[in-house]
C-alpha positions as CSV (number, residue, x, y, z in Angstrom):
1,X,-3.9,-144.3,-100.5
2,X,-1.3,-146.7,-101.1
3,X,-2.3,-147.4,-104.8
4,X,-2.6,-143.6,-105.0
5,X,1.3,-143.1,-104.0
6,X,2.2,-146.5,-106.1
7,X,1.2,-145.2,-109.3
8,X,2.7,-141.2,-108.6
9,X,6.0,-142.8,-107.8
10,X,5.3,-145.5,-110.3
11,X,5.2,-142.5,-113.2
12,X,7.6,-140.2,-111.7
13,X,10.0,-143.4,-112.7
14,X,8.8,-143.7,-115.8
15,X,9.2,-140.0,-116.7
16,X,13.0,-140.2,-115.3
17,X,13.7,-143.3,-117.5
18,X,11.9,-141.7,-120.2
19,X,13.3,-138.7,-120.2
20,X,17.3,-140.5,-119.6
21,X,16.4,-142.6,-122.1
22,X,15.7,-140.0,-124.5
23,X,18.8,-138.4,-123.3
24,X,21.3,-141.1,-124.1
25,X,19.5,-141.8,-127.3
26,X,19.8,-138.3,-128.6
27,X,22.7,-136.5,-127.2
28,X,25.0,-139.8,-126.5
29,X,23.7,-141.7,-129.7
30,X,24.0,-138.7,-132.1
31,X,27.5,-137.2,-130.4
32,X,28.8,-141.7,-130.7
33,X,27.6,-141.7,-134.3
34,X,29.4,-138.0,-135.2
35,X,32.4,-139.3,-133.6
36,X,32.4,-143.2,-135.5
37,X,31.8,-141.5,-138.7
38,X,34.4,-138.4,-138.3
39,X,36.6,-141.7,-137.4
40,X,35.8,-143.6,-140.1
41,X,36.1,-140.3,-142.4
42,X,39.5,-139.8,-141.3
43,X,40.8,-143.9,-141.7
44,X,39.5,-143.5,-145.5
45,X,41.0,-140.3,-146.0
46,X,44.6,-142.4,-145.0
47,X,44.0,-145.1,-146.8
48,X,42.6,-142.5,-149.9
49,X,46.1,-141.2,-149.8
50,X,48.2,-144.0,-149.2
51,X,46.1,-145.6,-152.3
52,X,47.3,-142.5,-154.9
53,X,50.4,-143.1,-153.9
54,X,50.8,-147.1,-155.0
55,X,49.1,-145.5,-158.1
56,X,51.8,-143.3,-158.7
57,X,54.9,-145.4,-157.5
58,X,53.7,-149.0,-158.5
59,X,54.9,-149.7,-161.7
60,X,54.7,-153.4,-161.7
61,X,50.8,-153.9,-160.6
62,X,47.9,-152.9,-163.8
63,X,45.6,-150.2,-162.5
64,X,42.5,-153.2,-162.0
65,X,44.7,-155.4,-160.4
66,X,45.9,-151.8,-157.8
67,X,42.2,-151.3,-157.3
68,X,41.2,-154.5,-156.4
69,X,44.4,-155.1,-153.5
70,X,43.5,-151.5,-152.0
71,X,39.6,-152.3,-152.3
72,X,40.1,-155.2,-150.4
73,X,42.6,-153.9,-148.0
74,X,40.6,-150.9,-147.0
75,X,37.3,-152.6,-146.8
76,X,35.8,-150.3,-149.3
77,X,34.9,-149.7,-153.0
78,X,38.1,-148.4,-155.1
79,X,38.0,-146.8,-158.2
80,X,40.9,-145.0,-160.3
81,X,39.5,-142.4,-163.2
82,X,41.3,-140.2,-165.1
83,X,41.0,-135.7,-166.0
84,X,38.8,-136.7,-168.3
85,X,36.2,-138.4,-165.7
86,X,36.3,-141.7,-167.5
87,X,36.9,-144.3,-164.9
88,X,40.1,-146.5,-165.7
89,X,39.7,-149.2,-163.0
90,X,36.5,-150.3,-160.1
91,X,37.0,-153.2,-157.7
92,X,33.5,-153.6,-157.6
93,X,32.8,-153.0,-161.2
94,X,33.2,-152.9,-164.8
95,X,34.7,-149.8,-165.8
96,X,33.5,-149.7,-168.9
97,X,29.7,-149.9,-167.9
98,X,30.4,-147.5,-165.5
99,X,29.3,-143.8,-166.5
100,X,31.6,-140.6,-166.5
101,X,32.6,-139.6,-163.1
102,X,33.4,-135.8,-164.5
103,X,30.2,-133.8,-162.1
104,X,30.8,-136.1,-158.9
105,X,31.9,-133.7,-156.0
106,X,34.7,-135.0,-154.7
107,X,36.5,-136.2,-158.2
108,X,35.8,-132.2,-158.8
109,X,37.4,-131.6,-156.0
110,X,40.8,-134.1,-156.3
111,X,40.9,-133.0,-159.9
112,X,41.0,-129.8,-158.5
113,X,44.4,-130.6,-156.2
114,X,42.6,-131.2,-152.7
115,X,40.8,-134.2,-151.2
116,X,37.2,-134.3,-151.6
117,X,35.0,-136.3,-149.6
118,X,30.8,-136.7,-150.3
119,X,27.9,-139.2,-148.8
120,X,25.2,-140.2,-151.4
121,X,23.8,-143.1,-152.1
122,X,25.5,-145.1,-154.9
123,X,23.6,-145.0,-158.6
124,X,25.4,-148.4,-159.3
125,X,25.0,-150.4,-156.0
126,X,21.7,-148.6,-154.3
127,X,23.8,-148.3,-150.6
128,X,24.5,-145.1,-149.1
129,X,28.3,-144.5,-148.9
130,X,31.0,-141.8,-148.1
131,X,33.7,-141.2,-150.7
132,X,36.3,-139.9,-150.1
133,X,38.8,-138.6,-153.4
134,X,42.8,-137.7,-153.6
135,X,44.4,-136.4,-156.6
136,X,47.2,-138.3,-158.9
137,X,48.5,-137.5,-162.4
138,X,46.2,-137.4,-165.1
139,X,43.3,-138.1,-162.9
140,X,42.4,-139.0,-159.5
141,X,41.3,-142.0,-157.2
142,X,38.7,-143.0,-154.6
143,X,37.5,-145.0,-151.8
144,X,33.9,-145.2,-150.9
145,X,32.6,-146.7,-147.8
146,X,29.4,-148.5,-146.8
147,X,27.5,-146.9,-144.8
148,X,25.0,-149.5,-143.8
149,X,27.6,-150.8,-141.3
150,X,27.1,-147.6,-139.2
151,X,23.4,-147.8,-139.5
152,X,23.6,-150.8,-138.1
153,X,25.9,-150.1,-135.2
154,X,23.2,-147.4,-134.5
155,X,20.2,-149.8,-134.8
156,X,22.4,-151.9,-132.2
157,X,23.0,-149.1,-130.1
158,X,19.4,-147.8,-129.7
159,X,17.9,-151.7,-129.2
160,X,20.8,-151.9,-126.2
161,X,19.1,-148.6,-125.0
162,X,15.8,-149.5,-125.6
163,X,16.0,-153.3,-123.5
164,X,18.2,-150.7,-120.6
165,X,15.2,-148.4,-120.3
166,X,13.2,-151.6,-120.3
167,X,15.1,-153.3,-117.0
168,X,15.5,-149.8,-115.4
169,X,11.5,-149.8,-115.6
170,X,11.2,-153.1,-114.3
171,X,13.9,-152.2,-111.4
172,X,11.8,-149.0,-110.8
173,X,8.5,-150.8,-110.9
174,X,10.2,-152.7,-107.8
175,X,11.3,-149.3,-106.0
176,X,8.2,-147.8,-106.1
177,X,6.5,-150.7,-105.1
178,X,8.5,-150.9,-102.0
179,X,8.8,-147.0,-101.7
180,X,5.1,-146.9,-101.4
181,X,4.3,-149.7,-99.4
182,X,6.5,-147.9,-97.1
183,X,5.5,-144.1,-97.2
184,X,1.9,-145.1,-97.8
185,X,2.3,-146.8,-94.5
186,X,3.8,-144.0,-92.5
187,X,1.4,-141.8,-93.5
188,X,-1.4,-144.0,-92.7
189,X,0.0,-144.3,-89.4
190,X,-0.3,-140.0,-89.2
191,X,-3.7,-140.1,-90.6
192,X,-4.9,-142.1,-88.0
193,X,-3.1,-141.0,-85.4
194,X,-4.7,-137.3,-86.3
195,X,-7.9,-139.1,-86.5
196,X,-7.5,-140.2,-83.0
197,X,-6.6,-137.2,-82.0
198,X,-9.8,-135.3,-83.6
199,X,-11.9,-137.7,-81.8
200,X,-10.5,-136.7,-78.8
201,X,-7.4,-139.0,-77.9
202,X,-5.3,-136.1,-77.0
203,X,-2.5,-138.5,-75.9
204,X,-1.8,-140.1,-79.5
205,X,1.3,-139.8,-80.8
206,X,3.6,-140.6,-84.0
207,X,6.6,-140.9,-83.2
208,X,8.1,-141.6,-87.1
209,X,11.7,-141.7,-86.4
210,X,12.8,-140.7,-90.0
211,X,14.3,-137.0,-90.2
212,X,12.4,-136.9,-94.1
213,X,10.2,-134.5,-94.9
214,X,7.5,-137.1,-93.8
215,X,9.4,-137.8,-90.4
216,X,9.5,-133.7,-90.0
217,X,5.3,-133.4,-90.6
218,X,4.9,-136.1,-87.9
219,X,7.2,-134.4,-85.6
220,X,5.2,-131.3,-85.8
221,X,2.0,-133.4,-85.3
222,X,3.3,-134.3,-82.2
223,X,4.3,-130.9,-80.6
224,X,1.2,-129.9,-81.9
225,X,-0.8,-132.4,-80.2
226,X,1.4,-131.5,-77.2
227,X,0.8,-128.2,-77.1
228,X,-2.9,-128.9,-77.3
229,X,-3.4,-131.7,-74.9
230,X,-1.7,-129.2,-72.7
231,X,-4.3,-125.8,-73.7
232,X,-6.7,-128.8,-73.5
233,X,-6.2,-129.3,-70.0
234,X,-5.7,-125.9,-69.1
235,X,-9.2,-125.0,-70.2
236,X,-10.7,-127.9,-69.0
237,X,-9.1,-127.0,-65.1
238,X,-10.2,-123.1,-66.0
239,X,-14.1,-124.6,-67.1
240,X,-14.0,-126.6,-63.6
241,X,-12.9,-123.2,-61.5
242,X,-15.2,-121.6,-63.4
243,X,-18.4,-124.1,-63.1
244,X,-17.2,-124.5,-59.3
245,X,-17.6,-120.6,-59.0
246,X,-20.9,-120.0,-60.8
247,X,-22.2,-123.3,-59.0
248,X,-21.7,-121.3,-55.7
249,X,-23.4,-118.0,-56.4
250,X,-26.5,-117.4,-55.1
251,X,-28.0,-116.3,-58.7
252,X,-28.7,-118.1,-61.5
253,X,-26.5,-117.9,-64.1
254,X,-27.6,-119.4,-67.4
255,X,-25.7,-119.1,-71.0
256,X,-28.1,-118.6,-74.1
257,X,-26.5,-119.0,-77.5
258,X,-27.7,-116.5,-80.5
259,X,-30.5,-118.7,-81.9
260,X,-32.0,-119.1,-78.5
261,X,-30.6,-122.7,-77.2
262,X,-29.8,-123.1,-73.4
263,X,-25.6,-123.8,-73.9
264,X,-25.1,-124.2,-69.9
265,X,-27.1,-123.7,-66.3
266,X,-25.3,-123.4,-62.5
267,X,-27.0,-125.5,-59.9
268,X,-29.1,-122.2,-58.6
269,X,-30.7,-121.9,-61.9
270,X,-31.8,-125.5,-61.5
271,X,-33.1,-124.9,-58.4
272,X,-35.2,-121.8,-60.0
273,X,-37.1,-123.6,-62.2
274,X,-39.1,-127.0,-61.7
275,X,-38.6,-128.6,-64.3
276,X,-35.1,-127.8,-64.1
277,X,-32.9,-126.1,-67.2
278,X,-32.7,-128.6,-70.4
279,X,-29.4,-128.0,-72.2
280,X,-29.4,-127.2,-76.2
281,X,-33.7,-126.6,-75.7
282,X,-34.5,-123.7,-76.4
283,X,-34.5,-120.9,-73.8
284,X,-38.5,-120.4,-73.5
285,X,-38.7,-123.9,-72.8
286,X,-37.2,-123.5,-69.0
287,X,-38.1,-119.4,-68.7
288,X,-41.2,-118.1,-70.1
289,X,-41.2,-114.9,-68.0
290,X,-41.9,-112.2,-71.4
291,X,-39.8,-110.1,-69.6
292,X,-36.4,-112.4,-69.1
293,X,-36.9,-113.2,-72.5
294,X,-36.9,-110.1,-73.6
295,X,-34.0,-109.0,-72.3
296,X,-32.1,-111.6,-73.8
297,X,-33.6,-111.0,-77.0
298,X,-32.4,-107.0,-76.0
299,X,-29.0,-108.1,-75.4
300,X,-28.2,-110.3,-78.2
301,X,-29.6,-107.9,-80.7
302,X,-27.7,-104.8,-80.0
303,X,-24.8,-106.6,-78.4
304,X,-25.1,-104.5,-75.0
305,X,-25.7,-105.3,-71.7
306,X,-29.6,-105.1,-71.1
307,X,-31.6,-105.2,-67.8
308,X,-34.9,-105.9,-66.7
309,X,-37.3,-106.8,-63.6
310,X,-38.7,-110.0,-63.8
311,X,-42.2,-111.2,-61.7
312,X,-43.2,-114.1,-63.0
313,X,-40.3,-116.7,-63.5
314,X,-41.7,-118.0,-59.5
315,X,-44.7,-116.7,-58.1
316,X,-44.5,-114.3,-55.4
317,X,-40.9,-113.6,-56.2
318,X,-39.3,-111.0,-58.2
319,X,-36.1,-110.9,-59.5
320,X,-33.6,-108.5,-61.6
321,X,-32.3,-109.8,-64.7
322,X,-28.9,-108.5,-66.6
323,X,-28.1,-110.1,-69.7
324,X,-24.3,-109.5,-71.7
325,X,-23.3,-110.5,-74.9
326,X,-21.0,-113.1,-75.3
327,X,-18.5,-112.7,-78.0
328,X,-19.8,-116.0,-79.9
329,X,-22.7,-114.1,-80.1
330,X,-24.7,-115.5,-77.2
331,X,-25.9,-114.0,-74.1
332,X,-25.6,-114.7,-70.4
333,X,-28.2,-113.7,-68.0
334,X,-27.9,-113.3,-64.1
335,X,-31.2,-113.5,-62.0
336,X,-30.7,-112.1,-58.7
337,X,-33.4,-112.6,-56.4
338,X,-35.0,-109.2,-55.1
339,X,-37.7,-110.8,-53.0
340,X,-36.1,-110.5,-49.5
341,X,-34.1,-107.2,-50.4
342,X,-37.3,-105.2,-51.3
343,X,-38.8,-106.7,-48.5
344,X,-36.4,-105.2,-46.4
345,X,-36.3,-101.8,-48.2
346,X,-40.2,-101.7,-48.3
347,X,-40.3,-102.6,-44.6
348,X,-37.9,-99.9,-44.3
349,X,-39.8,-97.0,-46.2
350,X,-42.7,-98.0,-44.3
351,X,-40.7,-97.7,-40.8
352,X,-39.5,-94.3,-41.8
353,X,-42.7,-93.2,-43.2
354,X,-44.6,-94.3,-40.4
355,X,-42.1,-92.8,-37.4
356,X,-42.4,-89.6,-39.6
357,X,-45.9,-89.3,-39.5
358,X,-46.1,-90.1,-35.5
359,X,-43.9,-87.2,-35.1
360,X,-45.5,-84.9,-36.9
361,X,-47.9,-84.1,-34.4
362,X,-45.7,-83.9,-31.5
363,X,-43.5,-81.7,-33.7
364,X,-46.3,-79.4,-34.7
365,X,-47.2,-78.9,-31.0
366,X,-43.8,-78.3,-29.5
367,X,-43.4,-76.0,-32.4
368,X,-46.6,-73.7,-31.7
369,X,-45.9,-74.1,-28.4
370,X,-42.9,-72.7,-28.2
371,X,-44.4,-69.7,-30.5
372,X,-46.9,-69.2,-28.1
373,X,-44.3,-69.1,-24.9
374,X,-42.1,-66.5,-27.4
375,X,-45.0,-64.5,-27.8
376,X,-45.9,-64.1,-24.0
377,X,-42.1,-63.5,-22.8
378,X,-41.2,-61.0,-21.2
379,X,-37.8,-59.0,-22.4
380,X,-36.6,-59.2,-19.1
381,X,-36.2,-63.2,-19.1
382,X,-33.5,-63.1,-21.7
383,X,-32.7,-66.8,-20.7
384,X,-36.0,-68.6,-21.0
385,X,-36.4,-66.8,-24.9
386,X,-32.8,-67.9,-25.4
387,X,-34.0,-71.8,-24.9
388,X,-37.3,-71.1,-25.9
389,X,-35.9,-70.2,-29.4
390,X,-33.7,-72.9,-29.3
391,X,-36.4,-75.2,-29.2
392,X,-38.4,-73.9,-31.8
393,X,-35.9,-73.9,-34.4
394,X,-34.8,-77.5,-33.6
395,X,-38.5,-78.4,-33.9
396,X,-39.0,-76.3,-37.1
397,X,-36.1,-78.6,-38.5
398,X,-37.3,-82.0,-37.0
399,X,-40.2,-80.9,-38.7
400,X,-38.5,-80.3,-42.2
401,X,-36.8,-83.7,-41.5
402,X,-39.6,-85.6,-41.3
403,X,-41.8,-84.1,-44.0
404,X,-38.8,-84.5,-46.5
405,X,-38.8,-87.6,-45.0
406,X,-42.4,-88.9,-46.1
407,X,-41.7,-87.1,-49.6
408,X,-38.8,-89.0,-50.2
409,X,-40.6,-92.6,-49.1
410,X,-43.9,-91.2,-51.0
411,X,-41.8,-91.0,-54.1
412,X,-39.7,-94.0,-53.6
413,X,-42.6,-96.3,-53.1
414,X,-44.6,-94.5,-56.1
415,X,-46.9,-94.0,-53.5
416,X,-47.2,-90.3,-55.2
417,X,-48.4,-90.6,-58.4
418,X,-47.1,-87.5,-61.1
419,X,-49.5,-86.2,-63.1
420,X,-47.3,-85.4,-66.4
421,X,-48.5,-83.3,-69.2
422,X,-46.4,-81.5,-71.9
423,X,-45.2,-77.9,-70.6
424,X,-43.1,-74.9,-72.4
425,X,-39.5,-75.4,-70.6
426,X,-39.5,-71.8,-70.2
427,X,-42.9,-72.1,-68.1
428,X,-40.8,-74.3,-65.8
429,X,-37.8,-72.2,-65.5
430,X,-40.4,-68.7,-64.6
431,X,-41.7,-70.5,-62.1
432,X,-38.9,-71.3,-60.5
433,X,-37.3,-68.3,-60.9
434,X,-40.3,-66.3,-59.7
435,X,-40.6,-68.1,-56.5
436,X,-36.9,-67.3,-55.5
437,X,-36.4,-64.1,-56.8
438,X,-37.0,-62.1,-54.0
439,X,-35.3,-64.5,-51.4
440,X,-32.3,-64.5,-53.7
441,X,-32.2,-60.6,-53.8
442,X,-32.4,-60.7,-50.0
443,X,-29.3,-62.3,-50.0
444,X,-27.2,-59.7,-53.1
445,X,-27.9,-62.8,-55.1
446,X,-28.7,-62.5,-59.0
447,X,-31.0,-65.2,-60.4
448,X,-31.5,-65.0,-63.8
449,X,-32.9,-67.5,-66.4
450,X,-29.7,-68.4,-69.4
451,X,-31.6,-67.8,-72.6
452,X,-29.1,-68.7,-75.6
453,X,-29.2,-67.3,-79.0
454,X,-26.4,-69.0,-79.9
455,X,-26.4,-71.5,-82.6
456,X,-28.2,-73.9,-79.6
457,X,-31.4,-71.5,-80.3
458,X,-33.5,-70.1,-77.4
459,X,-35.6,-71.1,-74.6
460,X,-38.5,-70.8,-76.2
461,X,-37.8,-72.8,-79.5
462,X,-37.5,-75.9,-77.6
463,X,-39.9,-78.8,-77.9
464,X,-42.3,-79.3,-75.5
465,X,-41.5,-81.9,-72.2
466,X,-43.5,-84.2,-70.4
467,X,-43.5,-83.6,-66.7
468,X,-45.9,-83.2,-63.2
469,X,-45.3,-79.2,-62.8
470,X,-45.2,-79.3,-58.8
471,X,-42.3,-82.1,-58.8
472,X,-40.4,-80.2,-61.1
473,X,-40.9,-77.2,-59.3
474,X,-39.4,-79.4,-55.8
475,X,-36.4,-80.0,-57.8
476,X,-35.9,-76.7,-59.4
477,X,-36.4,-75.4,-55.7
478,X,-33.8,-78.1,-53.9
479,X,-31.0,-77.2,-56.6
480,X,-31.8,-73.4,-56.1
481,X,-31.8,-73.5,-52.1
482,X,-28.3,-75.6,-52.1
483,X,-27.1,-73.3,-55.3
484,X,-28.1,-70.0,-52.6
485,X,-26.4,-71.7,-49.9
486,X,-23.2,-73.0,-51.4
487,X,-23.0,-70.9,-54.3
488,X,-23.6,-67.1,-52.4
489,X,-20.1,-66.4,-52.6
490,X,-20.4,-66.1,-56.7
491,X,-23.3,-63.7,-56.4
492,X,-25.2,-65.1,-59.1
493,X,-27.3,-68.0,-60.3
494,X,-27.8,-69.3,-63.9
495,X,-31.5,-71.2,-64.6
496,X,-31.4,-72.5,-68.3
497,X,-32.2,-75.3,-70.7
498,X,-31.0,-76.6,-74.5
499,X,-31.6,-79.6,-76.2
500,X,-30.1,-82.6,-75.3
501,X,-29.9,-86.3,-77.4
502,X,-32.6,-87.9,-75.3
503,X,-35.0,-85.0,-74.5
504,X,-34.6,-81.5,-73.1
505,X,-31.9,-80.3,-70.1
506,X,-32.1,-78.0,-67.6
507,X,-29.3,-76.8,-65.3
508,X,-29.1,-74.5,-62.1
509,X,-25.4,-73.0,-62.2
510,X,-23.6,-71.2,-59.3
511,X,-20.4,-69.3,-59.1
512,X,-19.3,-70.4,-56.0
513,X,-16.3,-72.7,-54.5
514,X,-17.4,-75.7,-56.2
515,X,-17.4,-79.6,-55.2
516,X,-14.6,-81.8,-55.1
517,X,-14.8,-84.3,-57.7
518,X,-14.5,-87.0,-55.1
519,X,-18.0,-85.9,-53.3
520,X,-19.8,-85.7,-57.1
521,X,-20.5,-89.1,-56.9
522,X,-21.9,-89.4,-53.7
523,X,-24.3,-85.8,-53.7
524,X,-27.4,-87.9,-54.2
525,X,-27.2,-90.1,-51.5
526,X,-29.7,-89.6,-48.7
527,X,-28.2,-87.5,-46.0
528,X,-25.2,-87.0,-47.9
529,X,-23.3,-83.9,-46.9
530,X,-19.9,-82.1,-48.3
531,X,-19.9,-79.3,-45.5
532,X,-21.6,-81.5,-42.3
533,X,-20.7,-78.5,-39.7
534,X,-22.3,-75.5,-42.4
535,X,-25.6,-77.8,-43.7
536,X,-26.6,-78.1,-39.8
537,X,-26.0,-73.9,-39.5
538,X,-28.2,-73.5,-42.5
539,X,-30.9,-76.2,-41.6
540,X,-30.4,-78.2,-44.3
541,X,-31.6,-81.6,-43.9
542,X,-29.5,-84.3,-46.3
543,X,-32.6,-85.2,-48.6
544,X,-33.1,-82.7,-51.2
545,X,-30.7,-84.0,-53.7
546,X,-32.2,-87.3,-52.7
547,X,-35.6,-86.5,-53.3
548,X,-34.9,-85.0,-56.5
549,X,-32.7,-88.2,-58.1
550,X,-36.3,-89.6,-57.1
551,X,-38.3,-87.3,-58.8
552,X,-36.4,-87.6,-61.6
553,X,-36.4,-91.3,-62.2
554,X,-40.4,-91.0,-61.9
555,X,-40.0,-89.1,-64.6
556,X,-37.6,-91.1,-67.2
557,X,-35.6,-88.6,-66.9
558,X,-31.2,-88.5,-65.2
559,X,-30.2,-85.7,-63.1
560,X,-26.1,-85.3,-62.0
561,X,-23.6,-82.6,-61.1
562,X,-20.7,-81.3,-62.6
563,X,-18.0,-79.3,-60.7
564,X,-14.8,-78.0,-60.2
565,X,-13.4,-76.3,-56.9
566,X,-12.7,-72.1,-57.8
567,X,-15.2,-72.8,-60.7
568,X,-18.8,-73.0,-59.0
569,X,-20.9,-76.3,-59.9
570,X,-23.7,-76.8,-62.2
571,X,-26.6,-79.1,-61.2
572,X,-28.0,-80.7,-64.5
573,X,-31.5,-83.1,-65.0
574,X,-33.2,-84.2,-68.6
575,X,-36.8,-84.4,-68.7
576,X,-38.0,-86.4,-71.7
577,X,-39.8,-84.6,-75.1
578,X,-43.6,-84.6,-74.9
């Protein structure tokens, strides 16, 4: 680096020098010389003129002897010719060997009546020189100068320029010698201390004291390394919270980046697997459950949140996995252990299923018992039918309790098994609307199946669905029984179905009050009520809706209500295309 800034400051020198140099020689030089000749122009002009005027006024002198005095005296060549252009006396020559002067210019023009002046190179002598003419009577004289003096003042001048340029280049070899010893030092002082600070030495600093441009770059190197040993330690106190946090949790936590390499593991997750999580191995290496590693693979392929049940990461224990994309392009995955809680939930289906079994029986005979004591009543004990009715309806609904009951834990279990086969929608929505048709005209209550012609087509042109005919028939009845109950103040019900983007839809509309919105998302919850005080006066039990969320996820299929109070409510479920 330092012979590298040597020789660029080294030839920026040389191109100053160079170019002053050139400068001096050119526009100085050439502007000295113009001004020593115009100088020398004008002197011989003087002395031209005061030289015709001895020639006129000196009477005592012979021309040769006039010539030669002014030659000398002048410095120069002088020479005395008369109109003719025959030349009458020559300091530096014989006249009469000396040719006729008639076609020189500046004789022409002191012949004329003006001074004339000409540079040329002498035909007698060989040397350049500048004449310079004045006119007298009968002819005219001149002075011509050497010019080969001022070539050699210029010869001077440019040598004197020439050993200048050649101390300025020694002095500047010096300066940038020292200039770069110096700057290449400062900025090997910034390279290192940025090489120290890429290797992790987030304390380094410059600290150049110079306000140069150099001084300014190391200043910012500082702030910046500031301002990063600060983020620096913000994210490493953010990564501790962070690690502390996830090291806490009950689930394993563990960060997969997009080509499948374990980036990071909490303390449960080494706990999960024996031969506990190796970092930057790949993924399969510590999980081979197909289905964990599928749903990574899910997740980092369509950069959504996936979710999965997995059984064989530790026998005997199952476990629900949720992996989200990371923005690097990565995925973490959460395993939540499931083992005790569907311990607890199967235990509990199995308590609730059991107890409603056992009381079936005594229900059934309280029930017909009751009957029977109805039927053998007299009229005149209006008291014991009175209680005796009263019994039999609460048994009739302790009854309907606990068969819903079973049907619910039969279904959440998958105890009952569907059998699914592809039906006509519009087979579905007859049935249903078949089976209630006369109990809803009992109560001045319409039912009547939606079929749209509308640009959504009809009924009957949609594509086949798979579904169990009898469970689909439970729901249709559940949603119809609430939609009589709730919805009898709009005097009539809507069955219909259209196509939807992941199969086929159906919906069982009423006309009634409606729901509040903040009930909607709690309907399908077992025993679940809006109206607690009118679901007891209608017998209503808490576990239709329940039962037929159920049903519907048996199915692959969604179900969910939309509603608005004044505008009725319309229960909606998807069954999948055949």
């Amino acid at each position: 680096m330092k012979n590298r800034i040597f020789f660029k400051l080294l030839a920026v020198f040389l191109v100053v020098i160079a170019a002053t140099a050139l400068i001096l020689d050119v526009m100085l030089g050439g502007a000295w010389q113009a001004s020593l000749r115009a100088e020398i122009e004008r002197d011989l002009t003087q002395k031209t003129v005061l030289f015709a005027h001895r020639v006129e006024t000196d009477r005592t002198h012979s021309f040769t002897e006039i010539a030669a005095q002014e030659g000398q005296a002048a410095g120069a060549r002088a020479t005395i010719i008369d109109s003719s252009g025959k030349v009458l006396a020559d300091s530096e020559a014989d006249p009469s060997q000396m040719e006729n002067h008639t076609d020189r210019p500046e004789f022409v023009a002191a012949l004329a009546g003006k001074n004339g002046t000409n540079e040329r190179v002498s035909a007698t002598v060989g040397v350049p020189f500048l004449y310079v003419a004045a006119p007298i009577s009968g002819g005219a004289v001149r002075l011509a100068y050497p010019l080969s003096d001022l070539e050699a003042v210029q010869a001077e001048i440019t040598r004197r320029l020439f050993w200048g340029s050649a101390i300025a280049f020694v002095i500047a070899l010096i300066v940038a010698a020292a200039a770069s010893i110096w700057t290449s030092r400062r900025l090997e002082h910034i390279v290192d201390v940025a090489a120290r600070i890429e290797r992790g030495d987030l304390r380094a600093r410059v600290q150049d004291k110079p306000l140069d441009e150099i001084g300014r770059v190391a200043a910012a190197i500082d702030r910046t390394a500031s301002q990063v040993e600060r983020s620096f330690a913000a994210v490493r106190s953010s990564q501790r919270q962070l690690e502390t946090l996830l090291n806490s949790m009950q689930d394993a936590v563990v960060a997969v980046s997009a080509d499948g390499l374990v980036q990071w593991a909490n303390q449960p997750m080494d706990r999960l697997v024996p031969q506990r999580t190796r970092l930057n191995a790949p993924v399969v290496e510590t999980i081979r459950d197909p289905d964990f590693l599928a749903t990574v693979q899910a997740a980092t392929t369509t950069k959504e949140v996936a979710t999965a049940r997995a059984t064989s990461i530790v026998p005997g224990r199952a476990y629900d996995v949720t992996a989200a994309p990371l923005p690097d392009g990565g995925v973490v995955a959460v395993l939540r252990d499931l083992t005790e809680t569907e311990r607890v939930e199967k235990t509990r289906r199995d308590f609730i299923a059991n107890v409603s079994h056992e009381l079936r029986t005594p229900l059934t005979s309280i029930q017909g018992y009751a009957e029977t004591l109805l039927d053998g009543a007299s009229d005149n004990g209006a008291p014991t039918r009175e209680f005796l009715e009263i019994i039999r309806k609460n048994a009739a609904r302790m009854s309907r309790l606990t068969e819903d009951l079973l049907t619910l834990a039969r279904v959440e279990s998958g105890e009952t098994r569907f059998e699914t086969e592809p039906i006509p929608p519009i087979e579905l929505l007859h049935d249903a609307e078949e089976s209630f048709r006369e109990i809803a005209r009992g109560q001045g209550i319409e039912l009547q199946i939606h079929n749209d012609d509308g640009k959504n087509g009809s009924v009957e042109s949609l594509p086949l669905v798979l579904a169990d005919r009898e469970a689909i028939h439970q729901v249709f009845s559940n949603l119809i029984d609430n939609a009589m109950k709730y919805g009898r103040a709009g005097g009539r019900i809507l069955l219909g179905a259209r196509a939807a983007q992941r199969g086929v839809e159906f919906f069982v509309q009423d006309f009634g009050a409606g729901i509040s919105s903040e009930h909607l998302p709690r309907l399908f919850e077992r025993f679940y009520r809006v109206d607690k005080a009118r679901s007891r006066e209608s017998g209503g039990t808490g576990l239709g809706l329940a039962i037929a969320k159920h049903i519907m996820r048996a199915h692959g299929g969604t179900i969910h209500a939309e509603s608005e109070l004044g505008h009725g409510s319309a229960f909606v479920f998807t069954l999948p295309v055949a």
